[in-house]
C-alpha positions as CSV (number, residue, x, y, z in Angstrom):
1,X,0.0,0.0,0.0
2,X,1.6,3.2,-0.8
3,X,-0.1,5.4,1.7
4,X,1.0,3.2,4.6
5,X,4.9,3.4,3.2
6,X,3.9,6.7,3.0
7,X,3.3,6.8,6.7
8,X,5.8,4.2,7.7
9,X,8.8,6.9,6.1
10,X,7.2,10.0,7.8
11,X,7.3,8.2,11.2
12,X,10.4,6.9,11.2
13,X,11.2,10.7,10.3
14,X,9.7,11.9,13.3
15,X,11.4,8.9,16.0
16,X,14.5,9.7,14.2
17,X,13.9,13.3,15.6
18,X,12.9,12.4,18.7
19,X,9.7,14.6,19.4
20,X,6.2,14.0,18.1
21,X,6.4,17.3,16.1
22,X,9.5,17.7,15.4
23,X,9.3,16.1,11.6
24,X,6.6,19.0,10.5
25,X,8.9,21.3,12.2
26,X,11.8,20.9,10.6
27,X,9.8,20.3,7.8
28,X,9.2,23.9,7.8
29,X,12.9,24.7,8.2
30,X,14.5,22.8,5.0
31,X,16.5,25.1,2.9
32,X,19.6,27.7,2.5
33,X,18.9,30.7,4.7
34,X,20.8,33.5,5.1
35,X,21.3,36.7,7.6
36,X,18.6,39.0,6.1
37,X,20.8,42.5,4.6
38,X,23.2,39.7,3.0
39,X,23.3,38.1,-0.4
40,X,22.2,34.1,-1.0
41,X,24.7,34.4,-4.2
42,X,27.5,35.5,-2.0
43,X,27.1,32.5,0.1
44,X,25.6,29.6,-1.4
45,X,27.0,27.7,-4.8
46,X,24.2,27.4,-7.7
47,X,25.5,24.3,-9.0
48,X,22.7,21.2,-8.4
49,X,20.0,20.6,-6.7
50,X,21.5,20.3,-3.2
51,X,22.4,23.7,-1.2
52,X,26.2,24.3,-0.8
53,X,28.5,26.7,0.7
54,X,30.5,28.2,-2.1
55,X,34.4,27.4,-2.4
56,X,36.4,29.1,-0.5
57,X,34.5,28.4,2.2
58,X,33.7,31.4,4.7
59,X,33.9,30.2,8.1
60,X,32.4,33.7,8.9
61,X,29.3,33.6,7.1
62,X,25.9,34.4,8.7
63,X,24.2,31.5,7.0
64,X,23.0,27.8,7.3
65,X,21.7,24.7,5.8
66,X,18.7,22.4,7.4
67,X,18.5,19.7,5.4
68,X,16.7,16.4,6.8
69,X,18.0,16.2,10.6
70,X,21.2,18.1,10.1
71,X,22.0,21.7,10.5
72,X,24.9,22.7,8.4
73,X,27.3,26.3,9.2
74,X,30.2,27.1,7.5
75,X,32.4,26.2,10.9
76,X,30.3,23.1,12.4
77,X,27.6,20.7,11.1
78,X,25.1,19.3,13.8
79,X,22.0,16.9,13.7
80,X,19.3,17.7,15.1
81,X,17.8,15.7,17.7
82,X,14.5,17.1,19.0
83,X,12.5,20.3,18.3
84,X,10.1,20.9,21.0
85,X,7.2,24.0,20.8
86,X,7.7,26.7,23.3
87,X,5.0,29.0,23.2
88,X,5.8,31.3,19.7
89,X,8.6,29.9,19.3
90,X,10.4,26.2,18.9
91,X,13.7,25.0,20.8
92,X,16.0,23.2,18.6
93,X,18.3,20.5,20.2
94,X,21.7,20.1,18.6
95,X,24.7,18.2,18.7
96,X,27.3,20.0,17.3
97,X,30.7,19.0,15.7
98,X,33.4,21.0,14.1
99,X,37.4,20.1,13.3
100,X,38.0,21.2,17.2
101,X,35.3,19.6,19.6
102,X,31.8,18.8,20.1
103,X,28.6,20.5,21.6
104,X,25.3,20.0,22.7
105,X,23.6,23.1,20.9
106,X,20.0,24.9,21.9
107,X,18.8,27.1,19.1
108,X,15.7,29.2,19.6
109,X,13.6,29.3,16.0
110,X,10.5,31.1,15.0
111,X,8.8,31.8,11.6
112,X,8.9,34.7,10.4
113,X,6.3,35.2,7.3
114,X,6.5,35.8,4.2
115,X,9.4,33.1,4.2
116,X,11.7,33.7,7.1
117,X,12.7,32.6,10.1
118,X,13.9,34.9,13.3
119,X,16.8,33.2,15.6
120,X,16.9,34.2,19.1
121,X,19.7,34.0,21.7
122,X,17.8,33.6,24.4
123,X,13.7,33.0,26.4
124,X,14.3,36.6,27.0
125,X,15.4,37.6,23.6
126,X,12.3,40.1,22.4
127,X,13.7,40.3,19.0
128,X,16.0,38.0,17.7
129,X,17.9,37.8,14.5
130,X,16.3,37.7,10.7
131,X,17.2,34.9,8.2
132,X,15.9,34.7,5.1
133,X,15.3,31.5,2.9
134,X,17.7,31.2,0.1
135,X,15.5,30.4,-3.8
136,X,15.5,26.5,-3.9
């Protein structure tokens, strides 16, 4: 039946995550963003269908790929182990590697509409950071 492997796929997705909701929100989340007041082109490679940081890589860059369960920087790549709802917004638990060590990683996430997302450093954060989605 091809609405149960269908469903089979999407929860697997979801244990995988970790949290019941976490496979719609991440789903939500797929894509190249990019600090909003900077340029996708000046960041991302156009080359295939996958995103991908351009060559020489800038360690610096505000920018980030979610694709699946990993989150992707310039400097570290991470997977992303649960996603849990908190009020507005939606905690994001990483684990974090880059060529020097390895973190545990809490991201605070929000959308941001039209197609955006706001990052915030902290519960008490009122504003947070804008990313923009990068064309697919």
């Amino acid at each position: 039946m091809p609405g149960r492997s269908a469903a089979l796929a999407i929860g697997a997705f979801v244990v995988g995550l970790g949290a019941s909701a976490a496979g719609a929100a991440v789903a939500d989340y797929q894509g190249a963003w990019v600090l909003s007041g900077h340029d996708c082109q000046d960041v991302y490679a156009s080359a295939g269908k996958k995103a991908s940081f351009k060559k020489p890589l800038d360690m610096f860059a505000p920018a980030f790929i979610i694709s699946g369960n990993r989150l992707t920087t310039p400097a570290a790549t991470c997977r992303i182990r649960s996603v849990r709802p908190g009020g507005d917004r939606e905690l994001l638990h990483l684990d974090c590697a880059n060529a020097v060590a390895a973190n545990d990683v809490r991201v605070l996430l929000a959308a941001s509409p039209p197609d955006g997302l706001k990052r915030y450093y902290g519960e008490h954060d009122p504003t947070g950071v804008d990313y923009r989605r990068c064309a697919r």
